[in-house]
N, C-alpha and C positions, 0 to 999 in steps of 0.2 A: 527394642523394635529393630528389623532385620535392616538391611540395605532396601529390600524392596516396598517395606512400611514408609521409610525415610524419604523414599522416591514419589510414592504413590501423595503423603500427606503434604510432601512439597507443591503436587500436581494440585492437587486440590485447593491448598492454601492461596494457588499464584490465581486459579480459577475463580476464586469466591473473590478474592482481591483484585481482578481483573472486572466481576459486578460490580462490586463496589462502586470503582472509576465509573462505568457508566451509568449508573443509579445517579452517583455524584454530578457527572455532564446531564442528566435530564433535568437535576434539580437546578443547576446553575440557565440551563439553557431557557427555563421557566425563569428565570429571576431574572434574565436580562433581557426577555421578551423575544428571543431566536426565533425567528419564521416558523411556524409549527408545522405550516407543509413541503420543506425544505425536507431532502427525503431522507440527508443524513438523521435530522431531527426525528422523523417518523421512523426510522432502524436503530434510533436511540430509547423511542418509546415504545417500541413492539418488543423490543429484550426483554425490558422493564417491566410489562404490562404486567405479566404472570402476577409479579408480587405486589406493584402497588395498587393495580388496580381493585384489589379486594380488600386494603387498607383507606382506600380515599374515600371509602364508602361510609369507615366510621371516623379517619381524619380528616376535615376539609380543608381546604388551602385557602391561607390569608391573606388572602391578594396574591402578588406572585410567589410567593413562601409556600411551597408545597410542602405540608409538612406530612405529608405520606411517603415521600420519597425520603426524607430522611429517616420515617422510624423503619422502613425496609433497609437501608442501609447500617441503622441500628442494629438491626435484628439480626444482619447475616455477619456484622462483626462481631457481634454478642455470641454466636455459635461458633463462630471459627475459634474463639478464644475460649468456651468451653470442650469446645472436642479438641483444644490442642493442652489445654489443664487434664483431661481426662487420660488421652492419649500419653502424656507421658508421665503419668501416676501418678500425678498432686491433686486430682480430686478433683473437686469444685473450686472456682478460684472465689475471692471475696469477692459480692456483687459490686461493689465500690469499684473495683481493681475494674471488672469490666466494663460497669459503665463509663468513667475516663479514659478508660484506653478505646474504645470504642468510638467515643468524641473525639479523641485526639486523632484517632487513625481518618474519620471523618473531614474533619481540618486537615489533615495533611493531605490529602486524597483532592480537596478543594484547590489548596497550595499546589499541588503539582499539575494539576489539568490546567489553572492559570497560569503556572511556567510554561507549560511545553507550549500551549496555544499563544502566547506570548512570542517561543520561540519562534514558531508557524507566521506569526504575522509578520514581523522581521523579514527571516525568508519570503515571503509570498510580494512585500512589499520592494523586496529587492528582483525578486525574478519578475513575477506576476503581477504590477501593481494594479492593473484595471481586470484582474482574472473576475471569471464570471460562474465560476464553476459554485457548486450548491456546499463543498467541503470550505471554499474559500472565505464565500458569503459568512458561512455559520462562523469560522474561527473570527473575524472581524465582529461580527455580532456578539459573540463572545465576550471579547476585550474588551470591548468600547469601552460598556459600564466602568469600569476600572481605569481608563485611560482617559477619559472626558476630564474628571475632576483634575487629574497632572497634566493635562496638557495647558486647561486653564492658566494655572499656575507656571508652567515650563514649556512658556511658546517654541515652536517650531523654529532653528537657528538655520535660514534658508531653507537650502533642502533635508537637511538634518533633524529628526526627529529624536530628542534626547529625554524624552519622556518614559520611552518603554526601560529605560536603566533604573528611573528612580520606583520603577512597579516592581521591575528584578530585586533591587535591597529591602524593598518594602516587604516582597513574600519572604524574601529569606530571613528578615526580622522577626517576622510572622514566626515561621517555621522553627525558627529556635528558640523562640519562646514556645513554641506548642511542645519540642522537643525537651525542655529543658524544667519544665514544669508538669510535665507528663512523662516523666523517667520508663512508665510502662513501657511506651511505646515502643521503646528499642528493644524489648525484649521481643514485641509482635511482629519489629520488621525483621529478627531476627531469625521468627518462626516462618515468617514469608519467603524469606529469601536462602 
């Protein structure tokens, strides 16, 4: 494949991996109960809609477990990992091979939208603490679920908040068990990046 195959399949790979994340942020934003007419939330589900909505017709969601939003996530990492087995001449890959890398890229994708929004709250907490903005609201709404159970546990040291560090070790624990037990993966963010 030429330089401009290499370039093009790049563009493509960052763009299906760029749904992904937001497939991944609707499904989370359902599980944590995020304001649904928060507008960010409503620009998260009108992306979406194309694909899940014609999935949640024969998936229904389990309480807040939308499980339509993940077999869509399934499904466009399942093809990016067949057109990138086709595209460089191995064929078909084992279905095994893609459905694990597929979960893993899944969990990882979860793992990082929790980092970075994680990050977000920190800053916003240091600039913005009473911000009222509908990106602010959603990132906090976000977190919570995850931060409620360590804060219990890892009260507030004054004004010092030392909870959001043991959620940092906790994903990256995450993350390298997903990493290191799913060896695929690094081939996929290899094709990603």
């Amino acid at each position: 494949m030429g330089a401009m195959g290499n370039i093009g399949l790049q563009l493509v790979t960052i763009l299906l991996q760029l749904f992904v994340y937001i497939l991944m942020l609707r499904f989370l934003l359902q599980l944590s109960r995020a304001d649904f007419y928060n507008p960010v939330t409503q620009s998260v589900v009108k992306a979406t809609n194309p694909l899940v909505a014609p999935l949640q017709g024969i998936l229904r969601p389990l309480g807040r477990f939308d499980i339509a939003t993940l077999a869509a996530a399934f499904i466009v990492v399942s093809l990016v990992l067949v057109a990138i087995g086709a595209l460089f001449g191995g064929g078909m890959l084992p279905v095994g091979f893609i459905a694990l890398t597929a979960l893993g890229t899944i969990l990882d994708s979860i793992i990082n939208i929790y980092f970075f929004a994680l990050i977000a709250m920190i800053i916003l907490s240091w600039v913005a603490p009473q911000a009222n903005h509908p990106g602010a609201i959603l990132v906090h709404q976000l977190v919570d679920p995850i931060m409620k159970p360590v804060r219990k546990v890892i009260p507030s040291i004054g004004m010092l908040d030392l909870s959001p560090i043991f959620v940092f070790i906790a994903l990256n624990l995450v993350g390298s068990l997903i990493n290191q037990t799913l060896p695929s993966l690094g081939m996929l963010r290899s094709a990603f990046s």
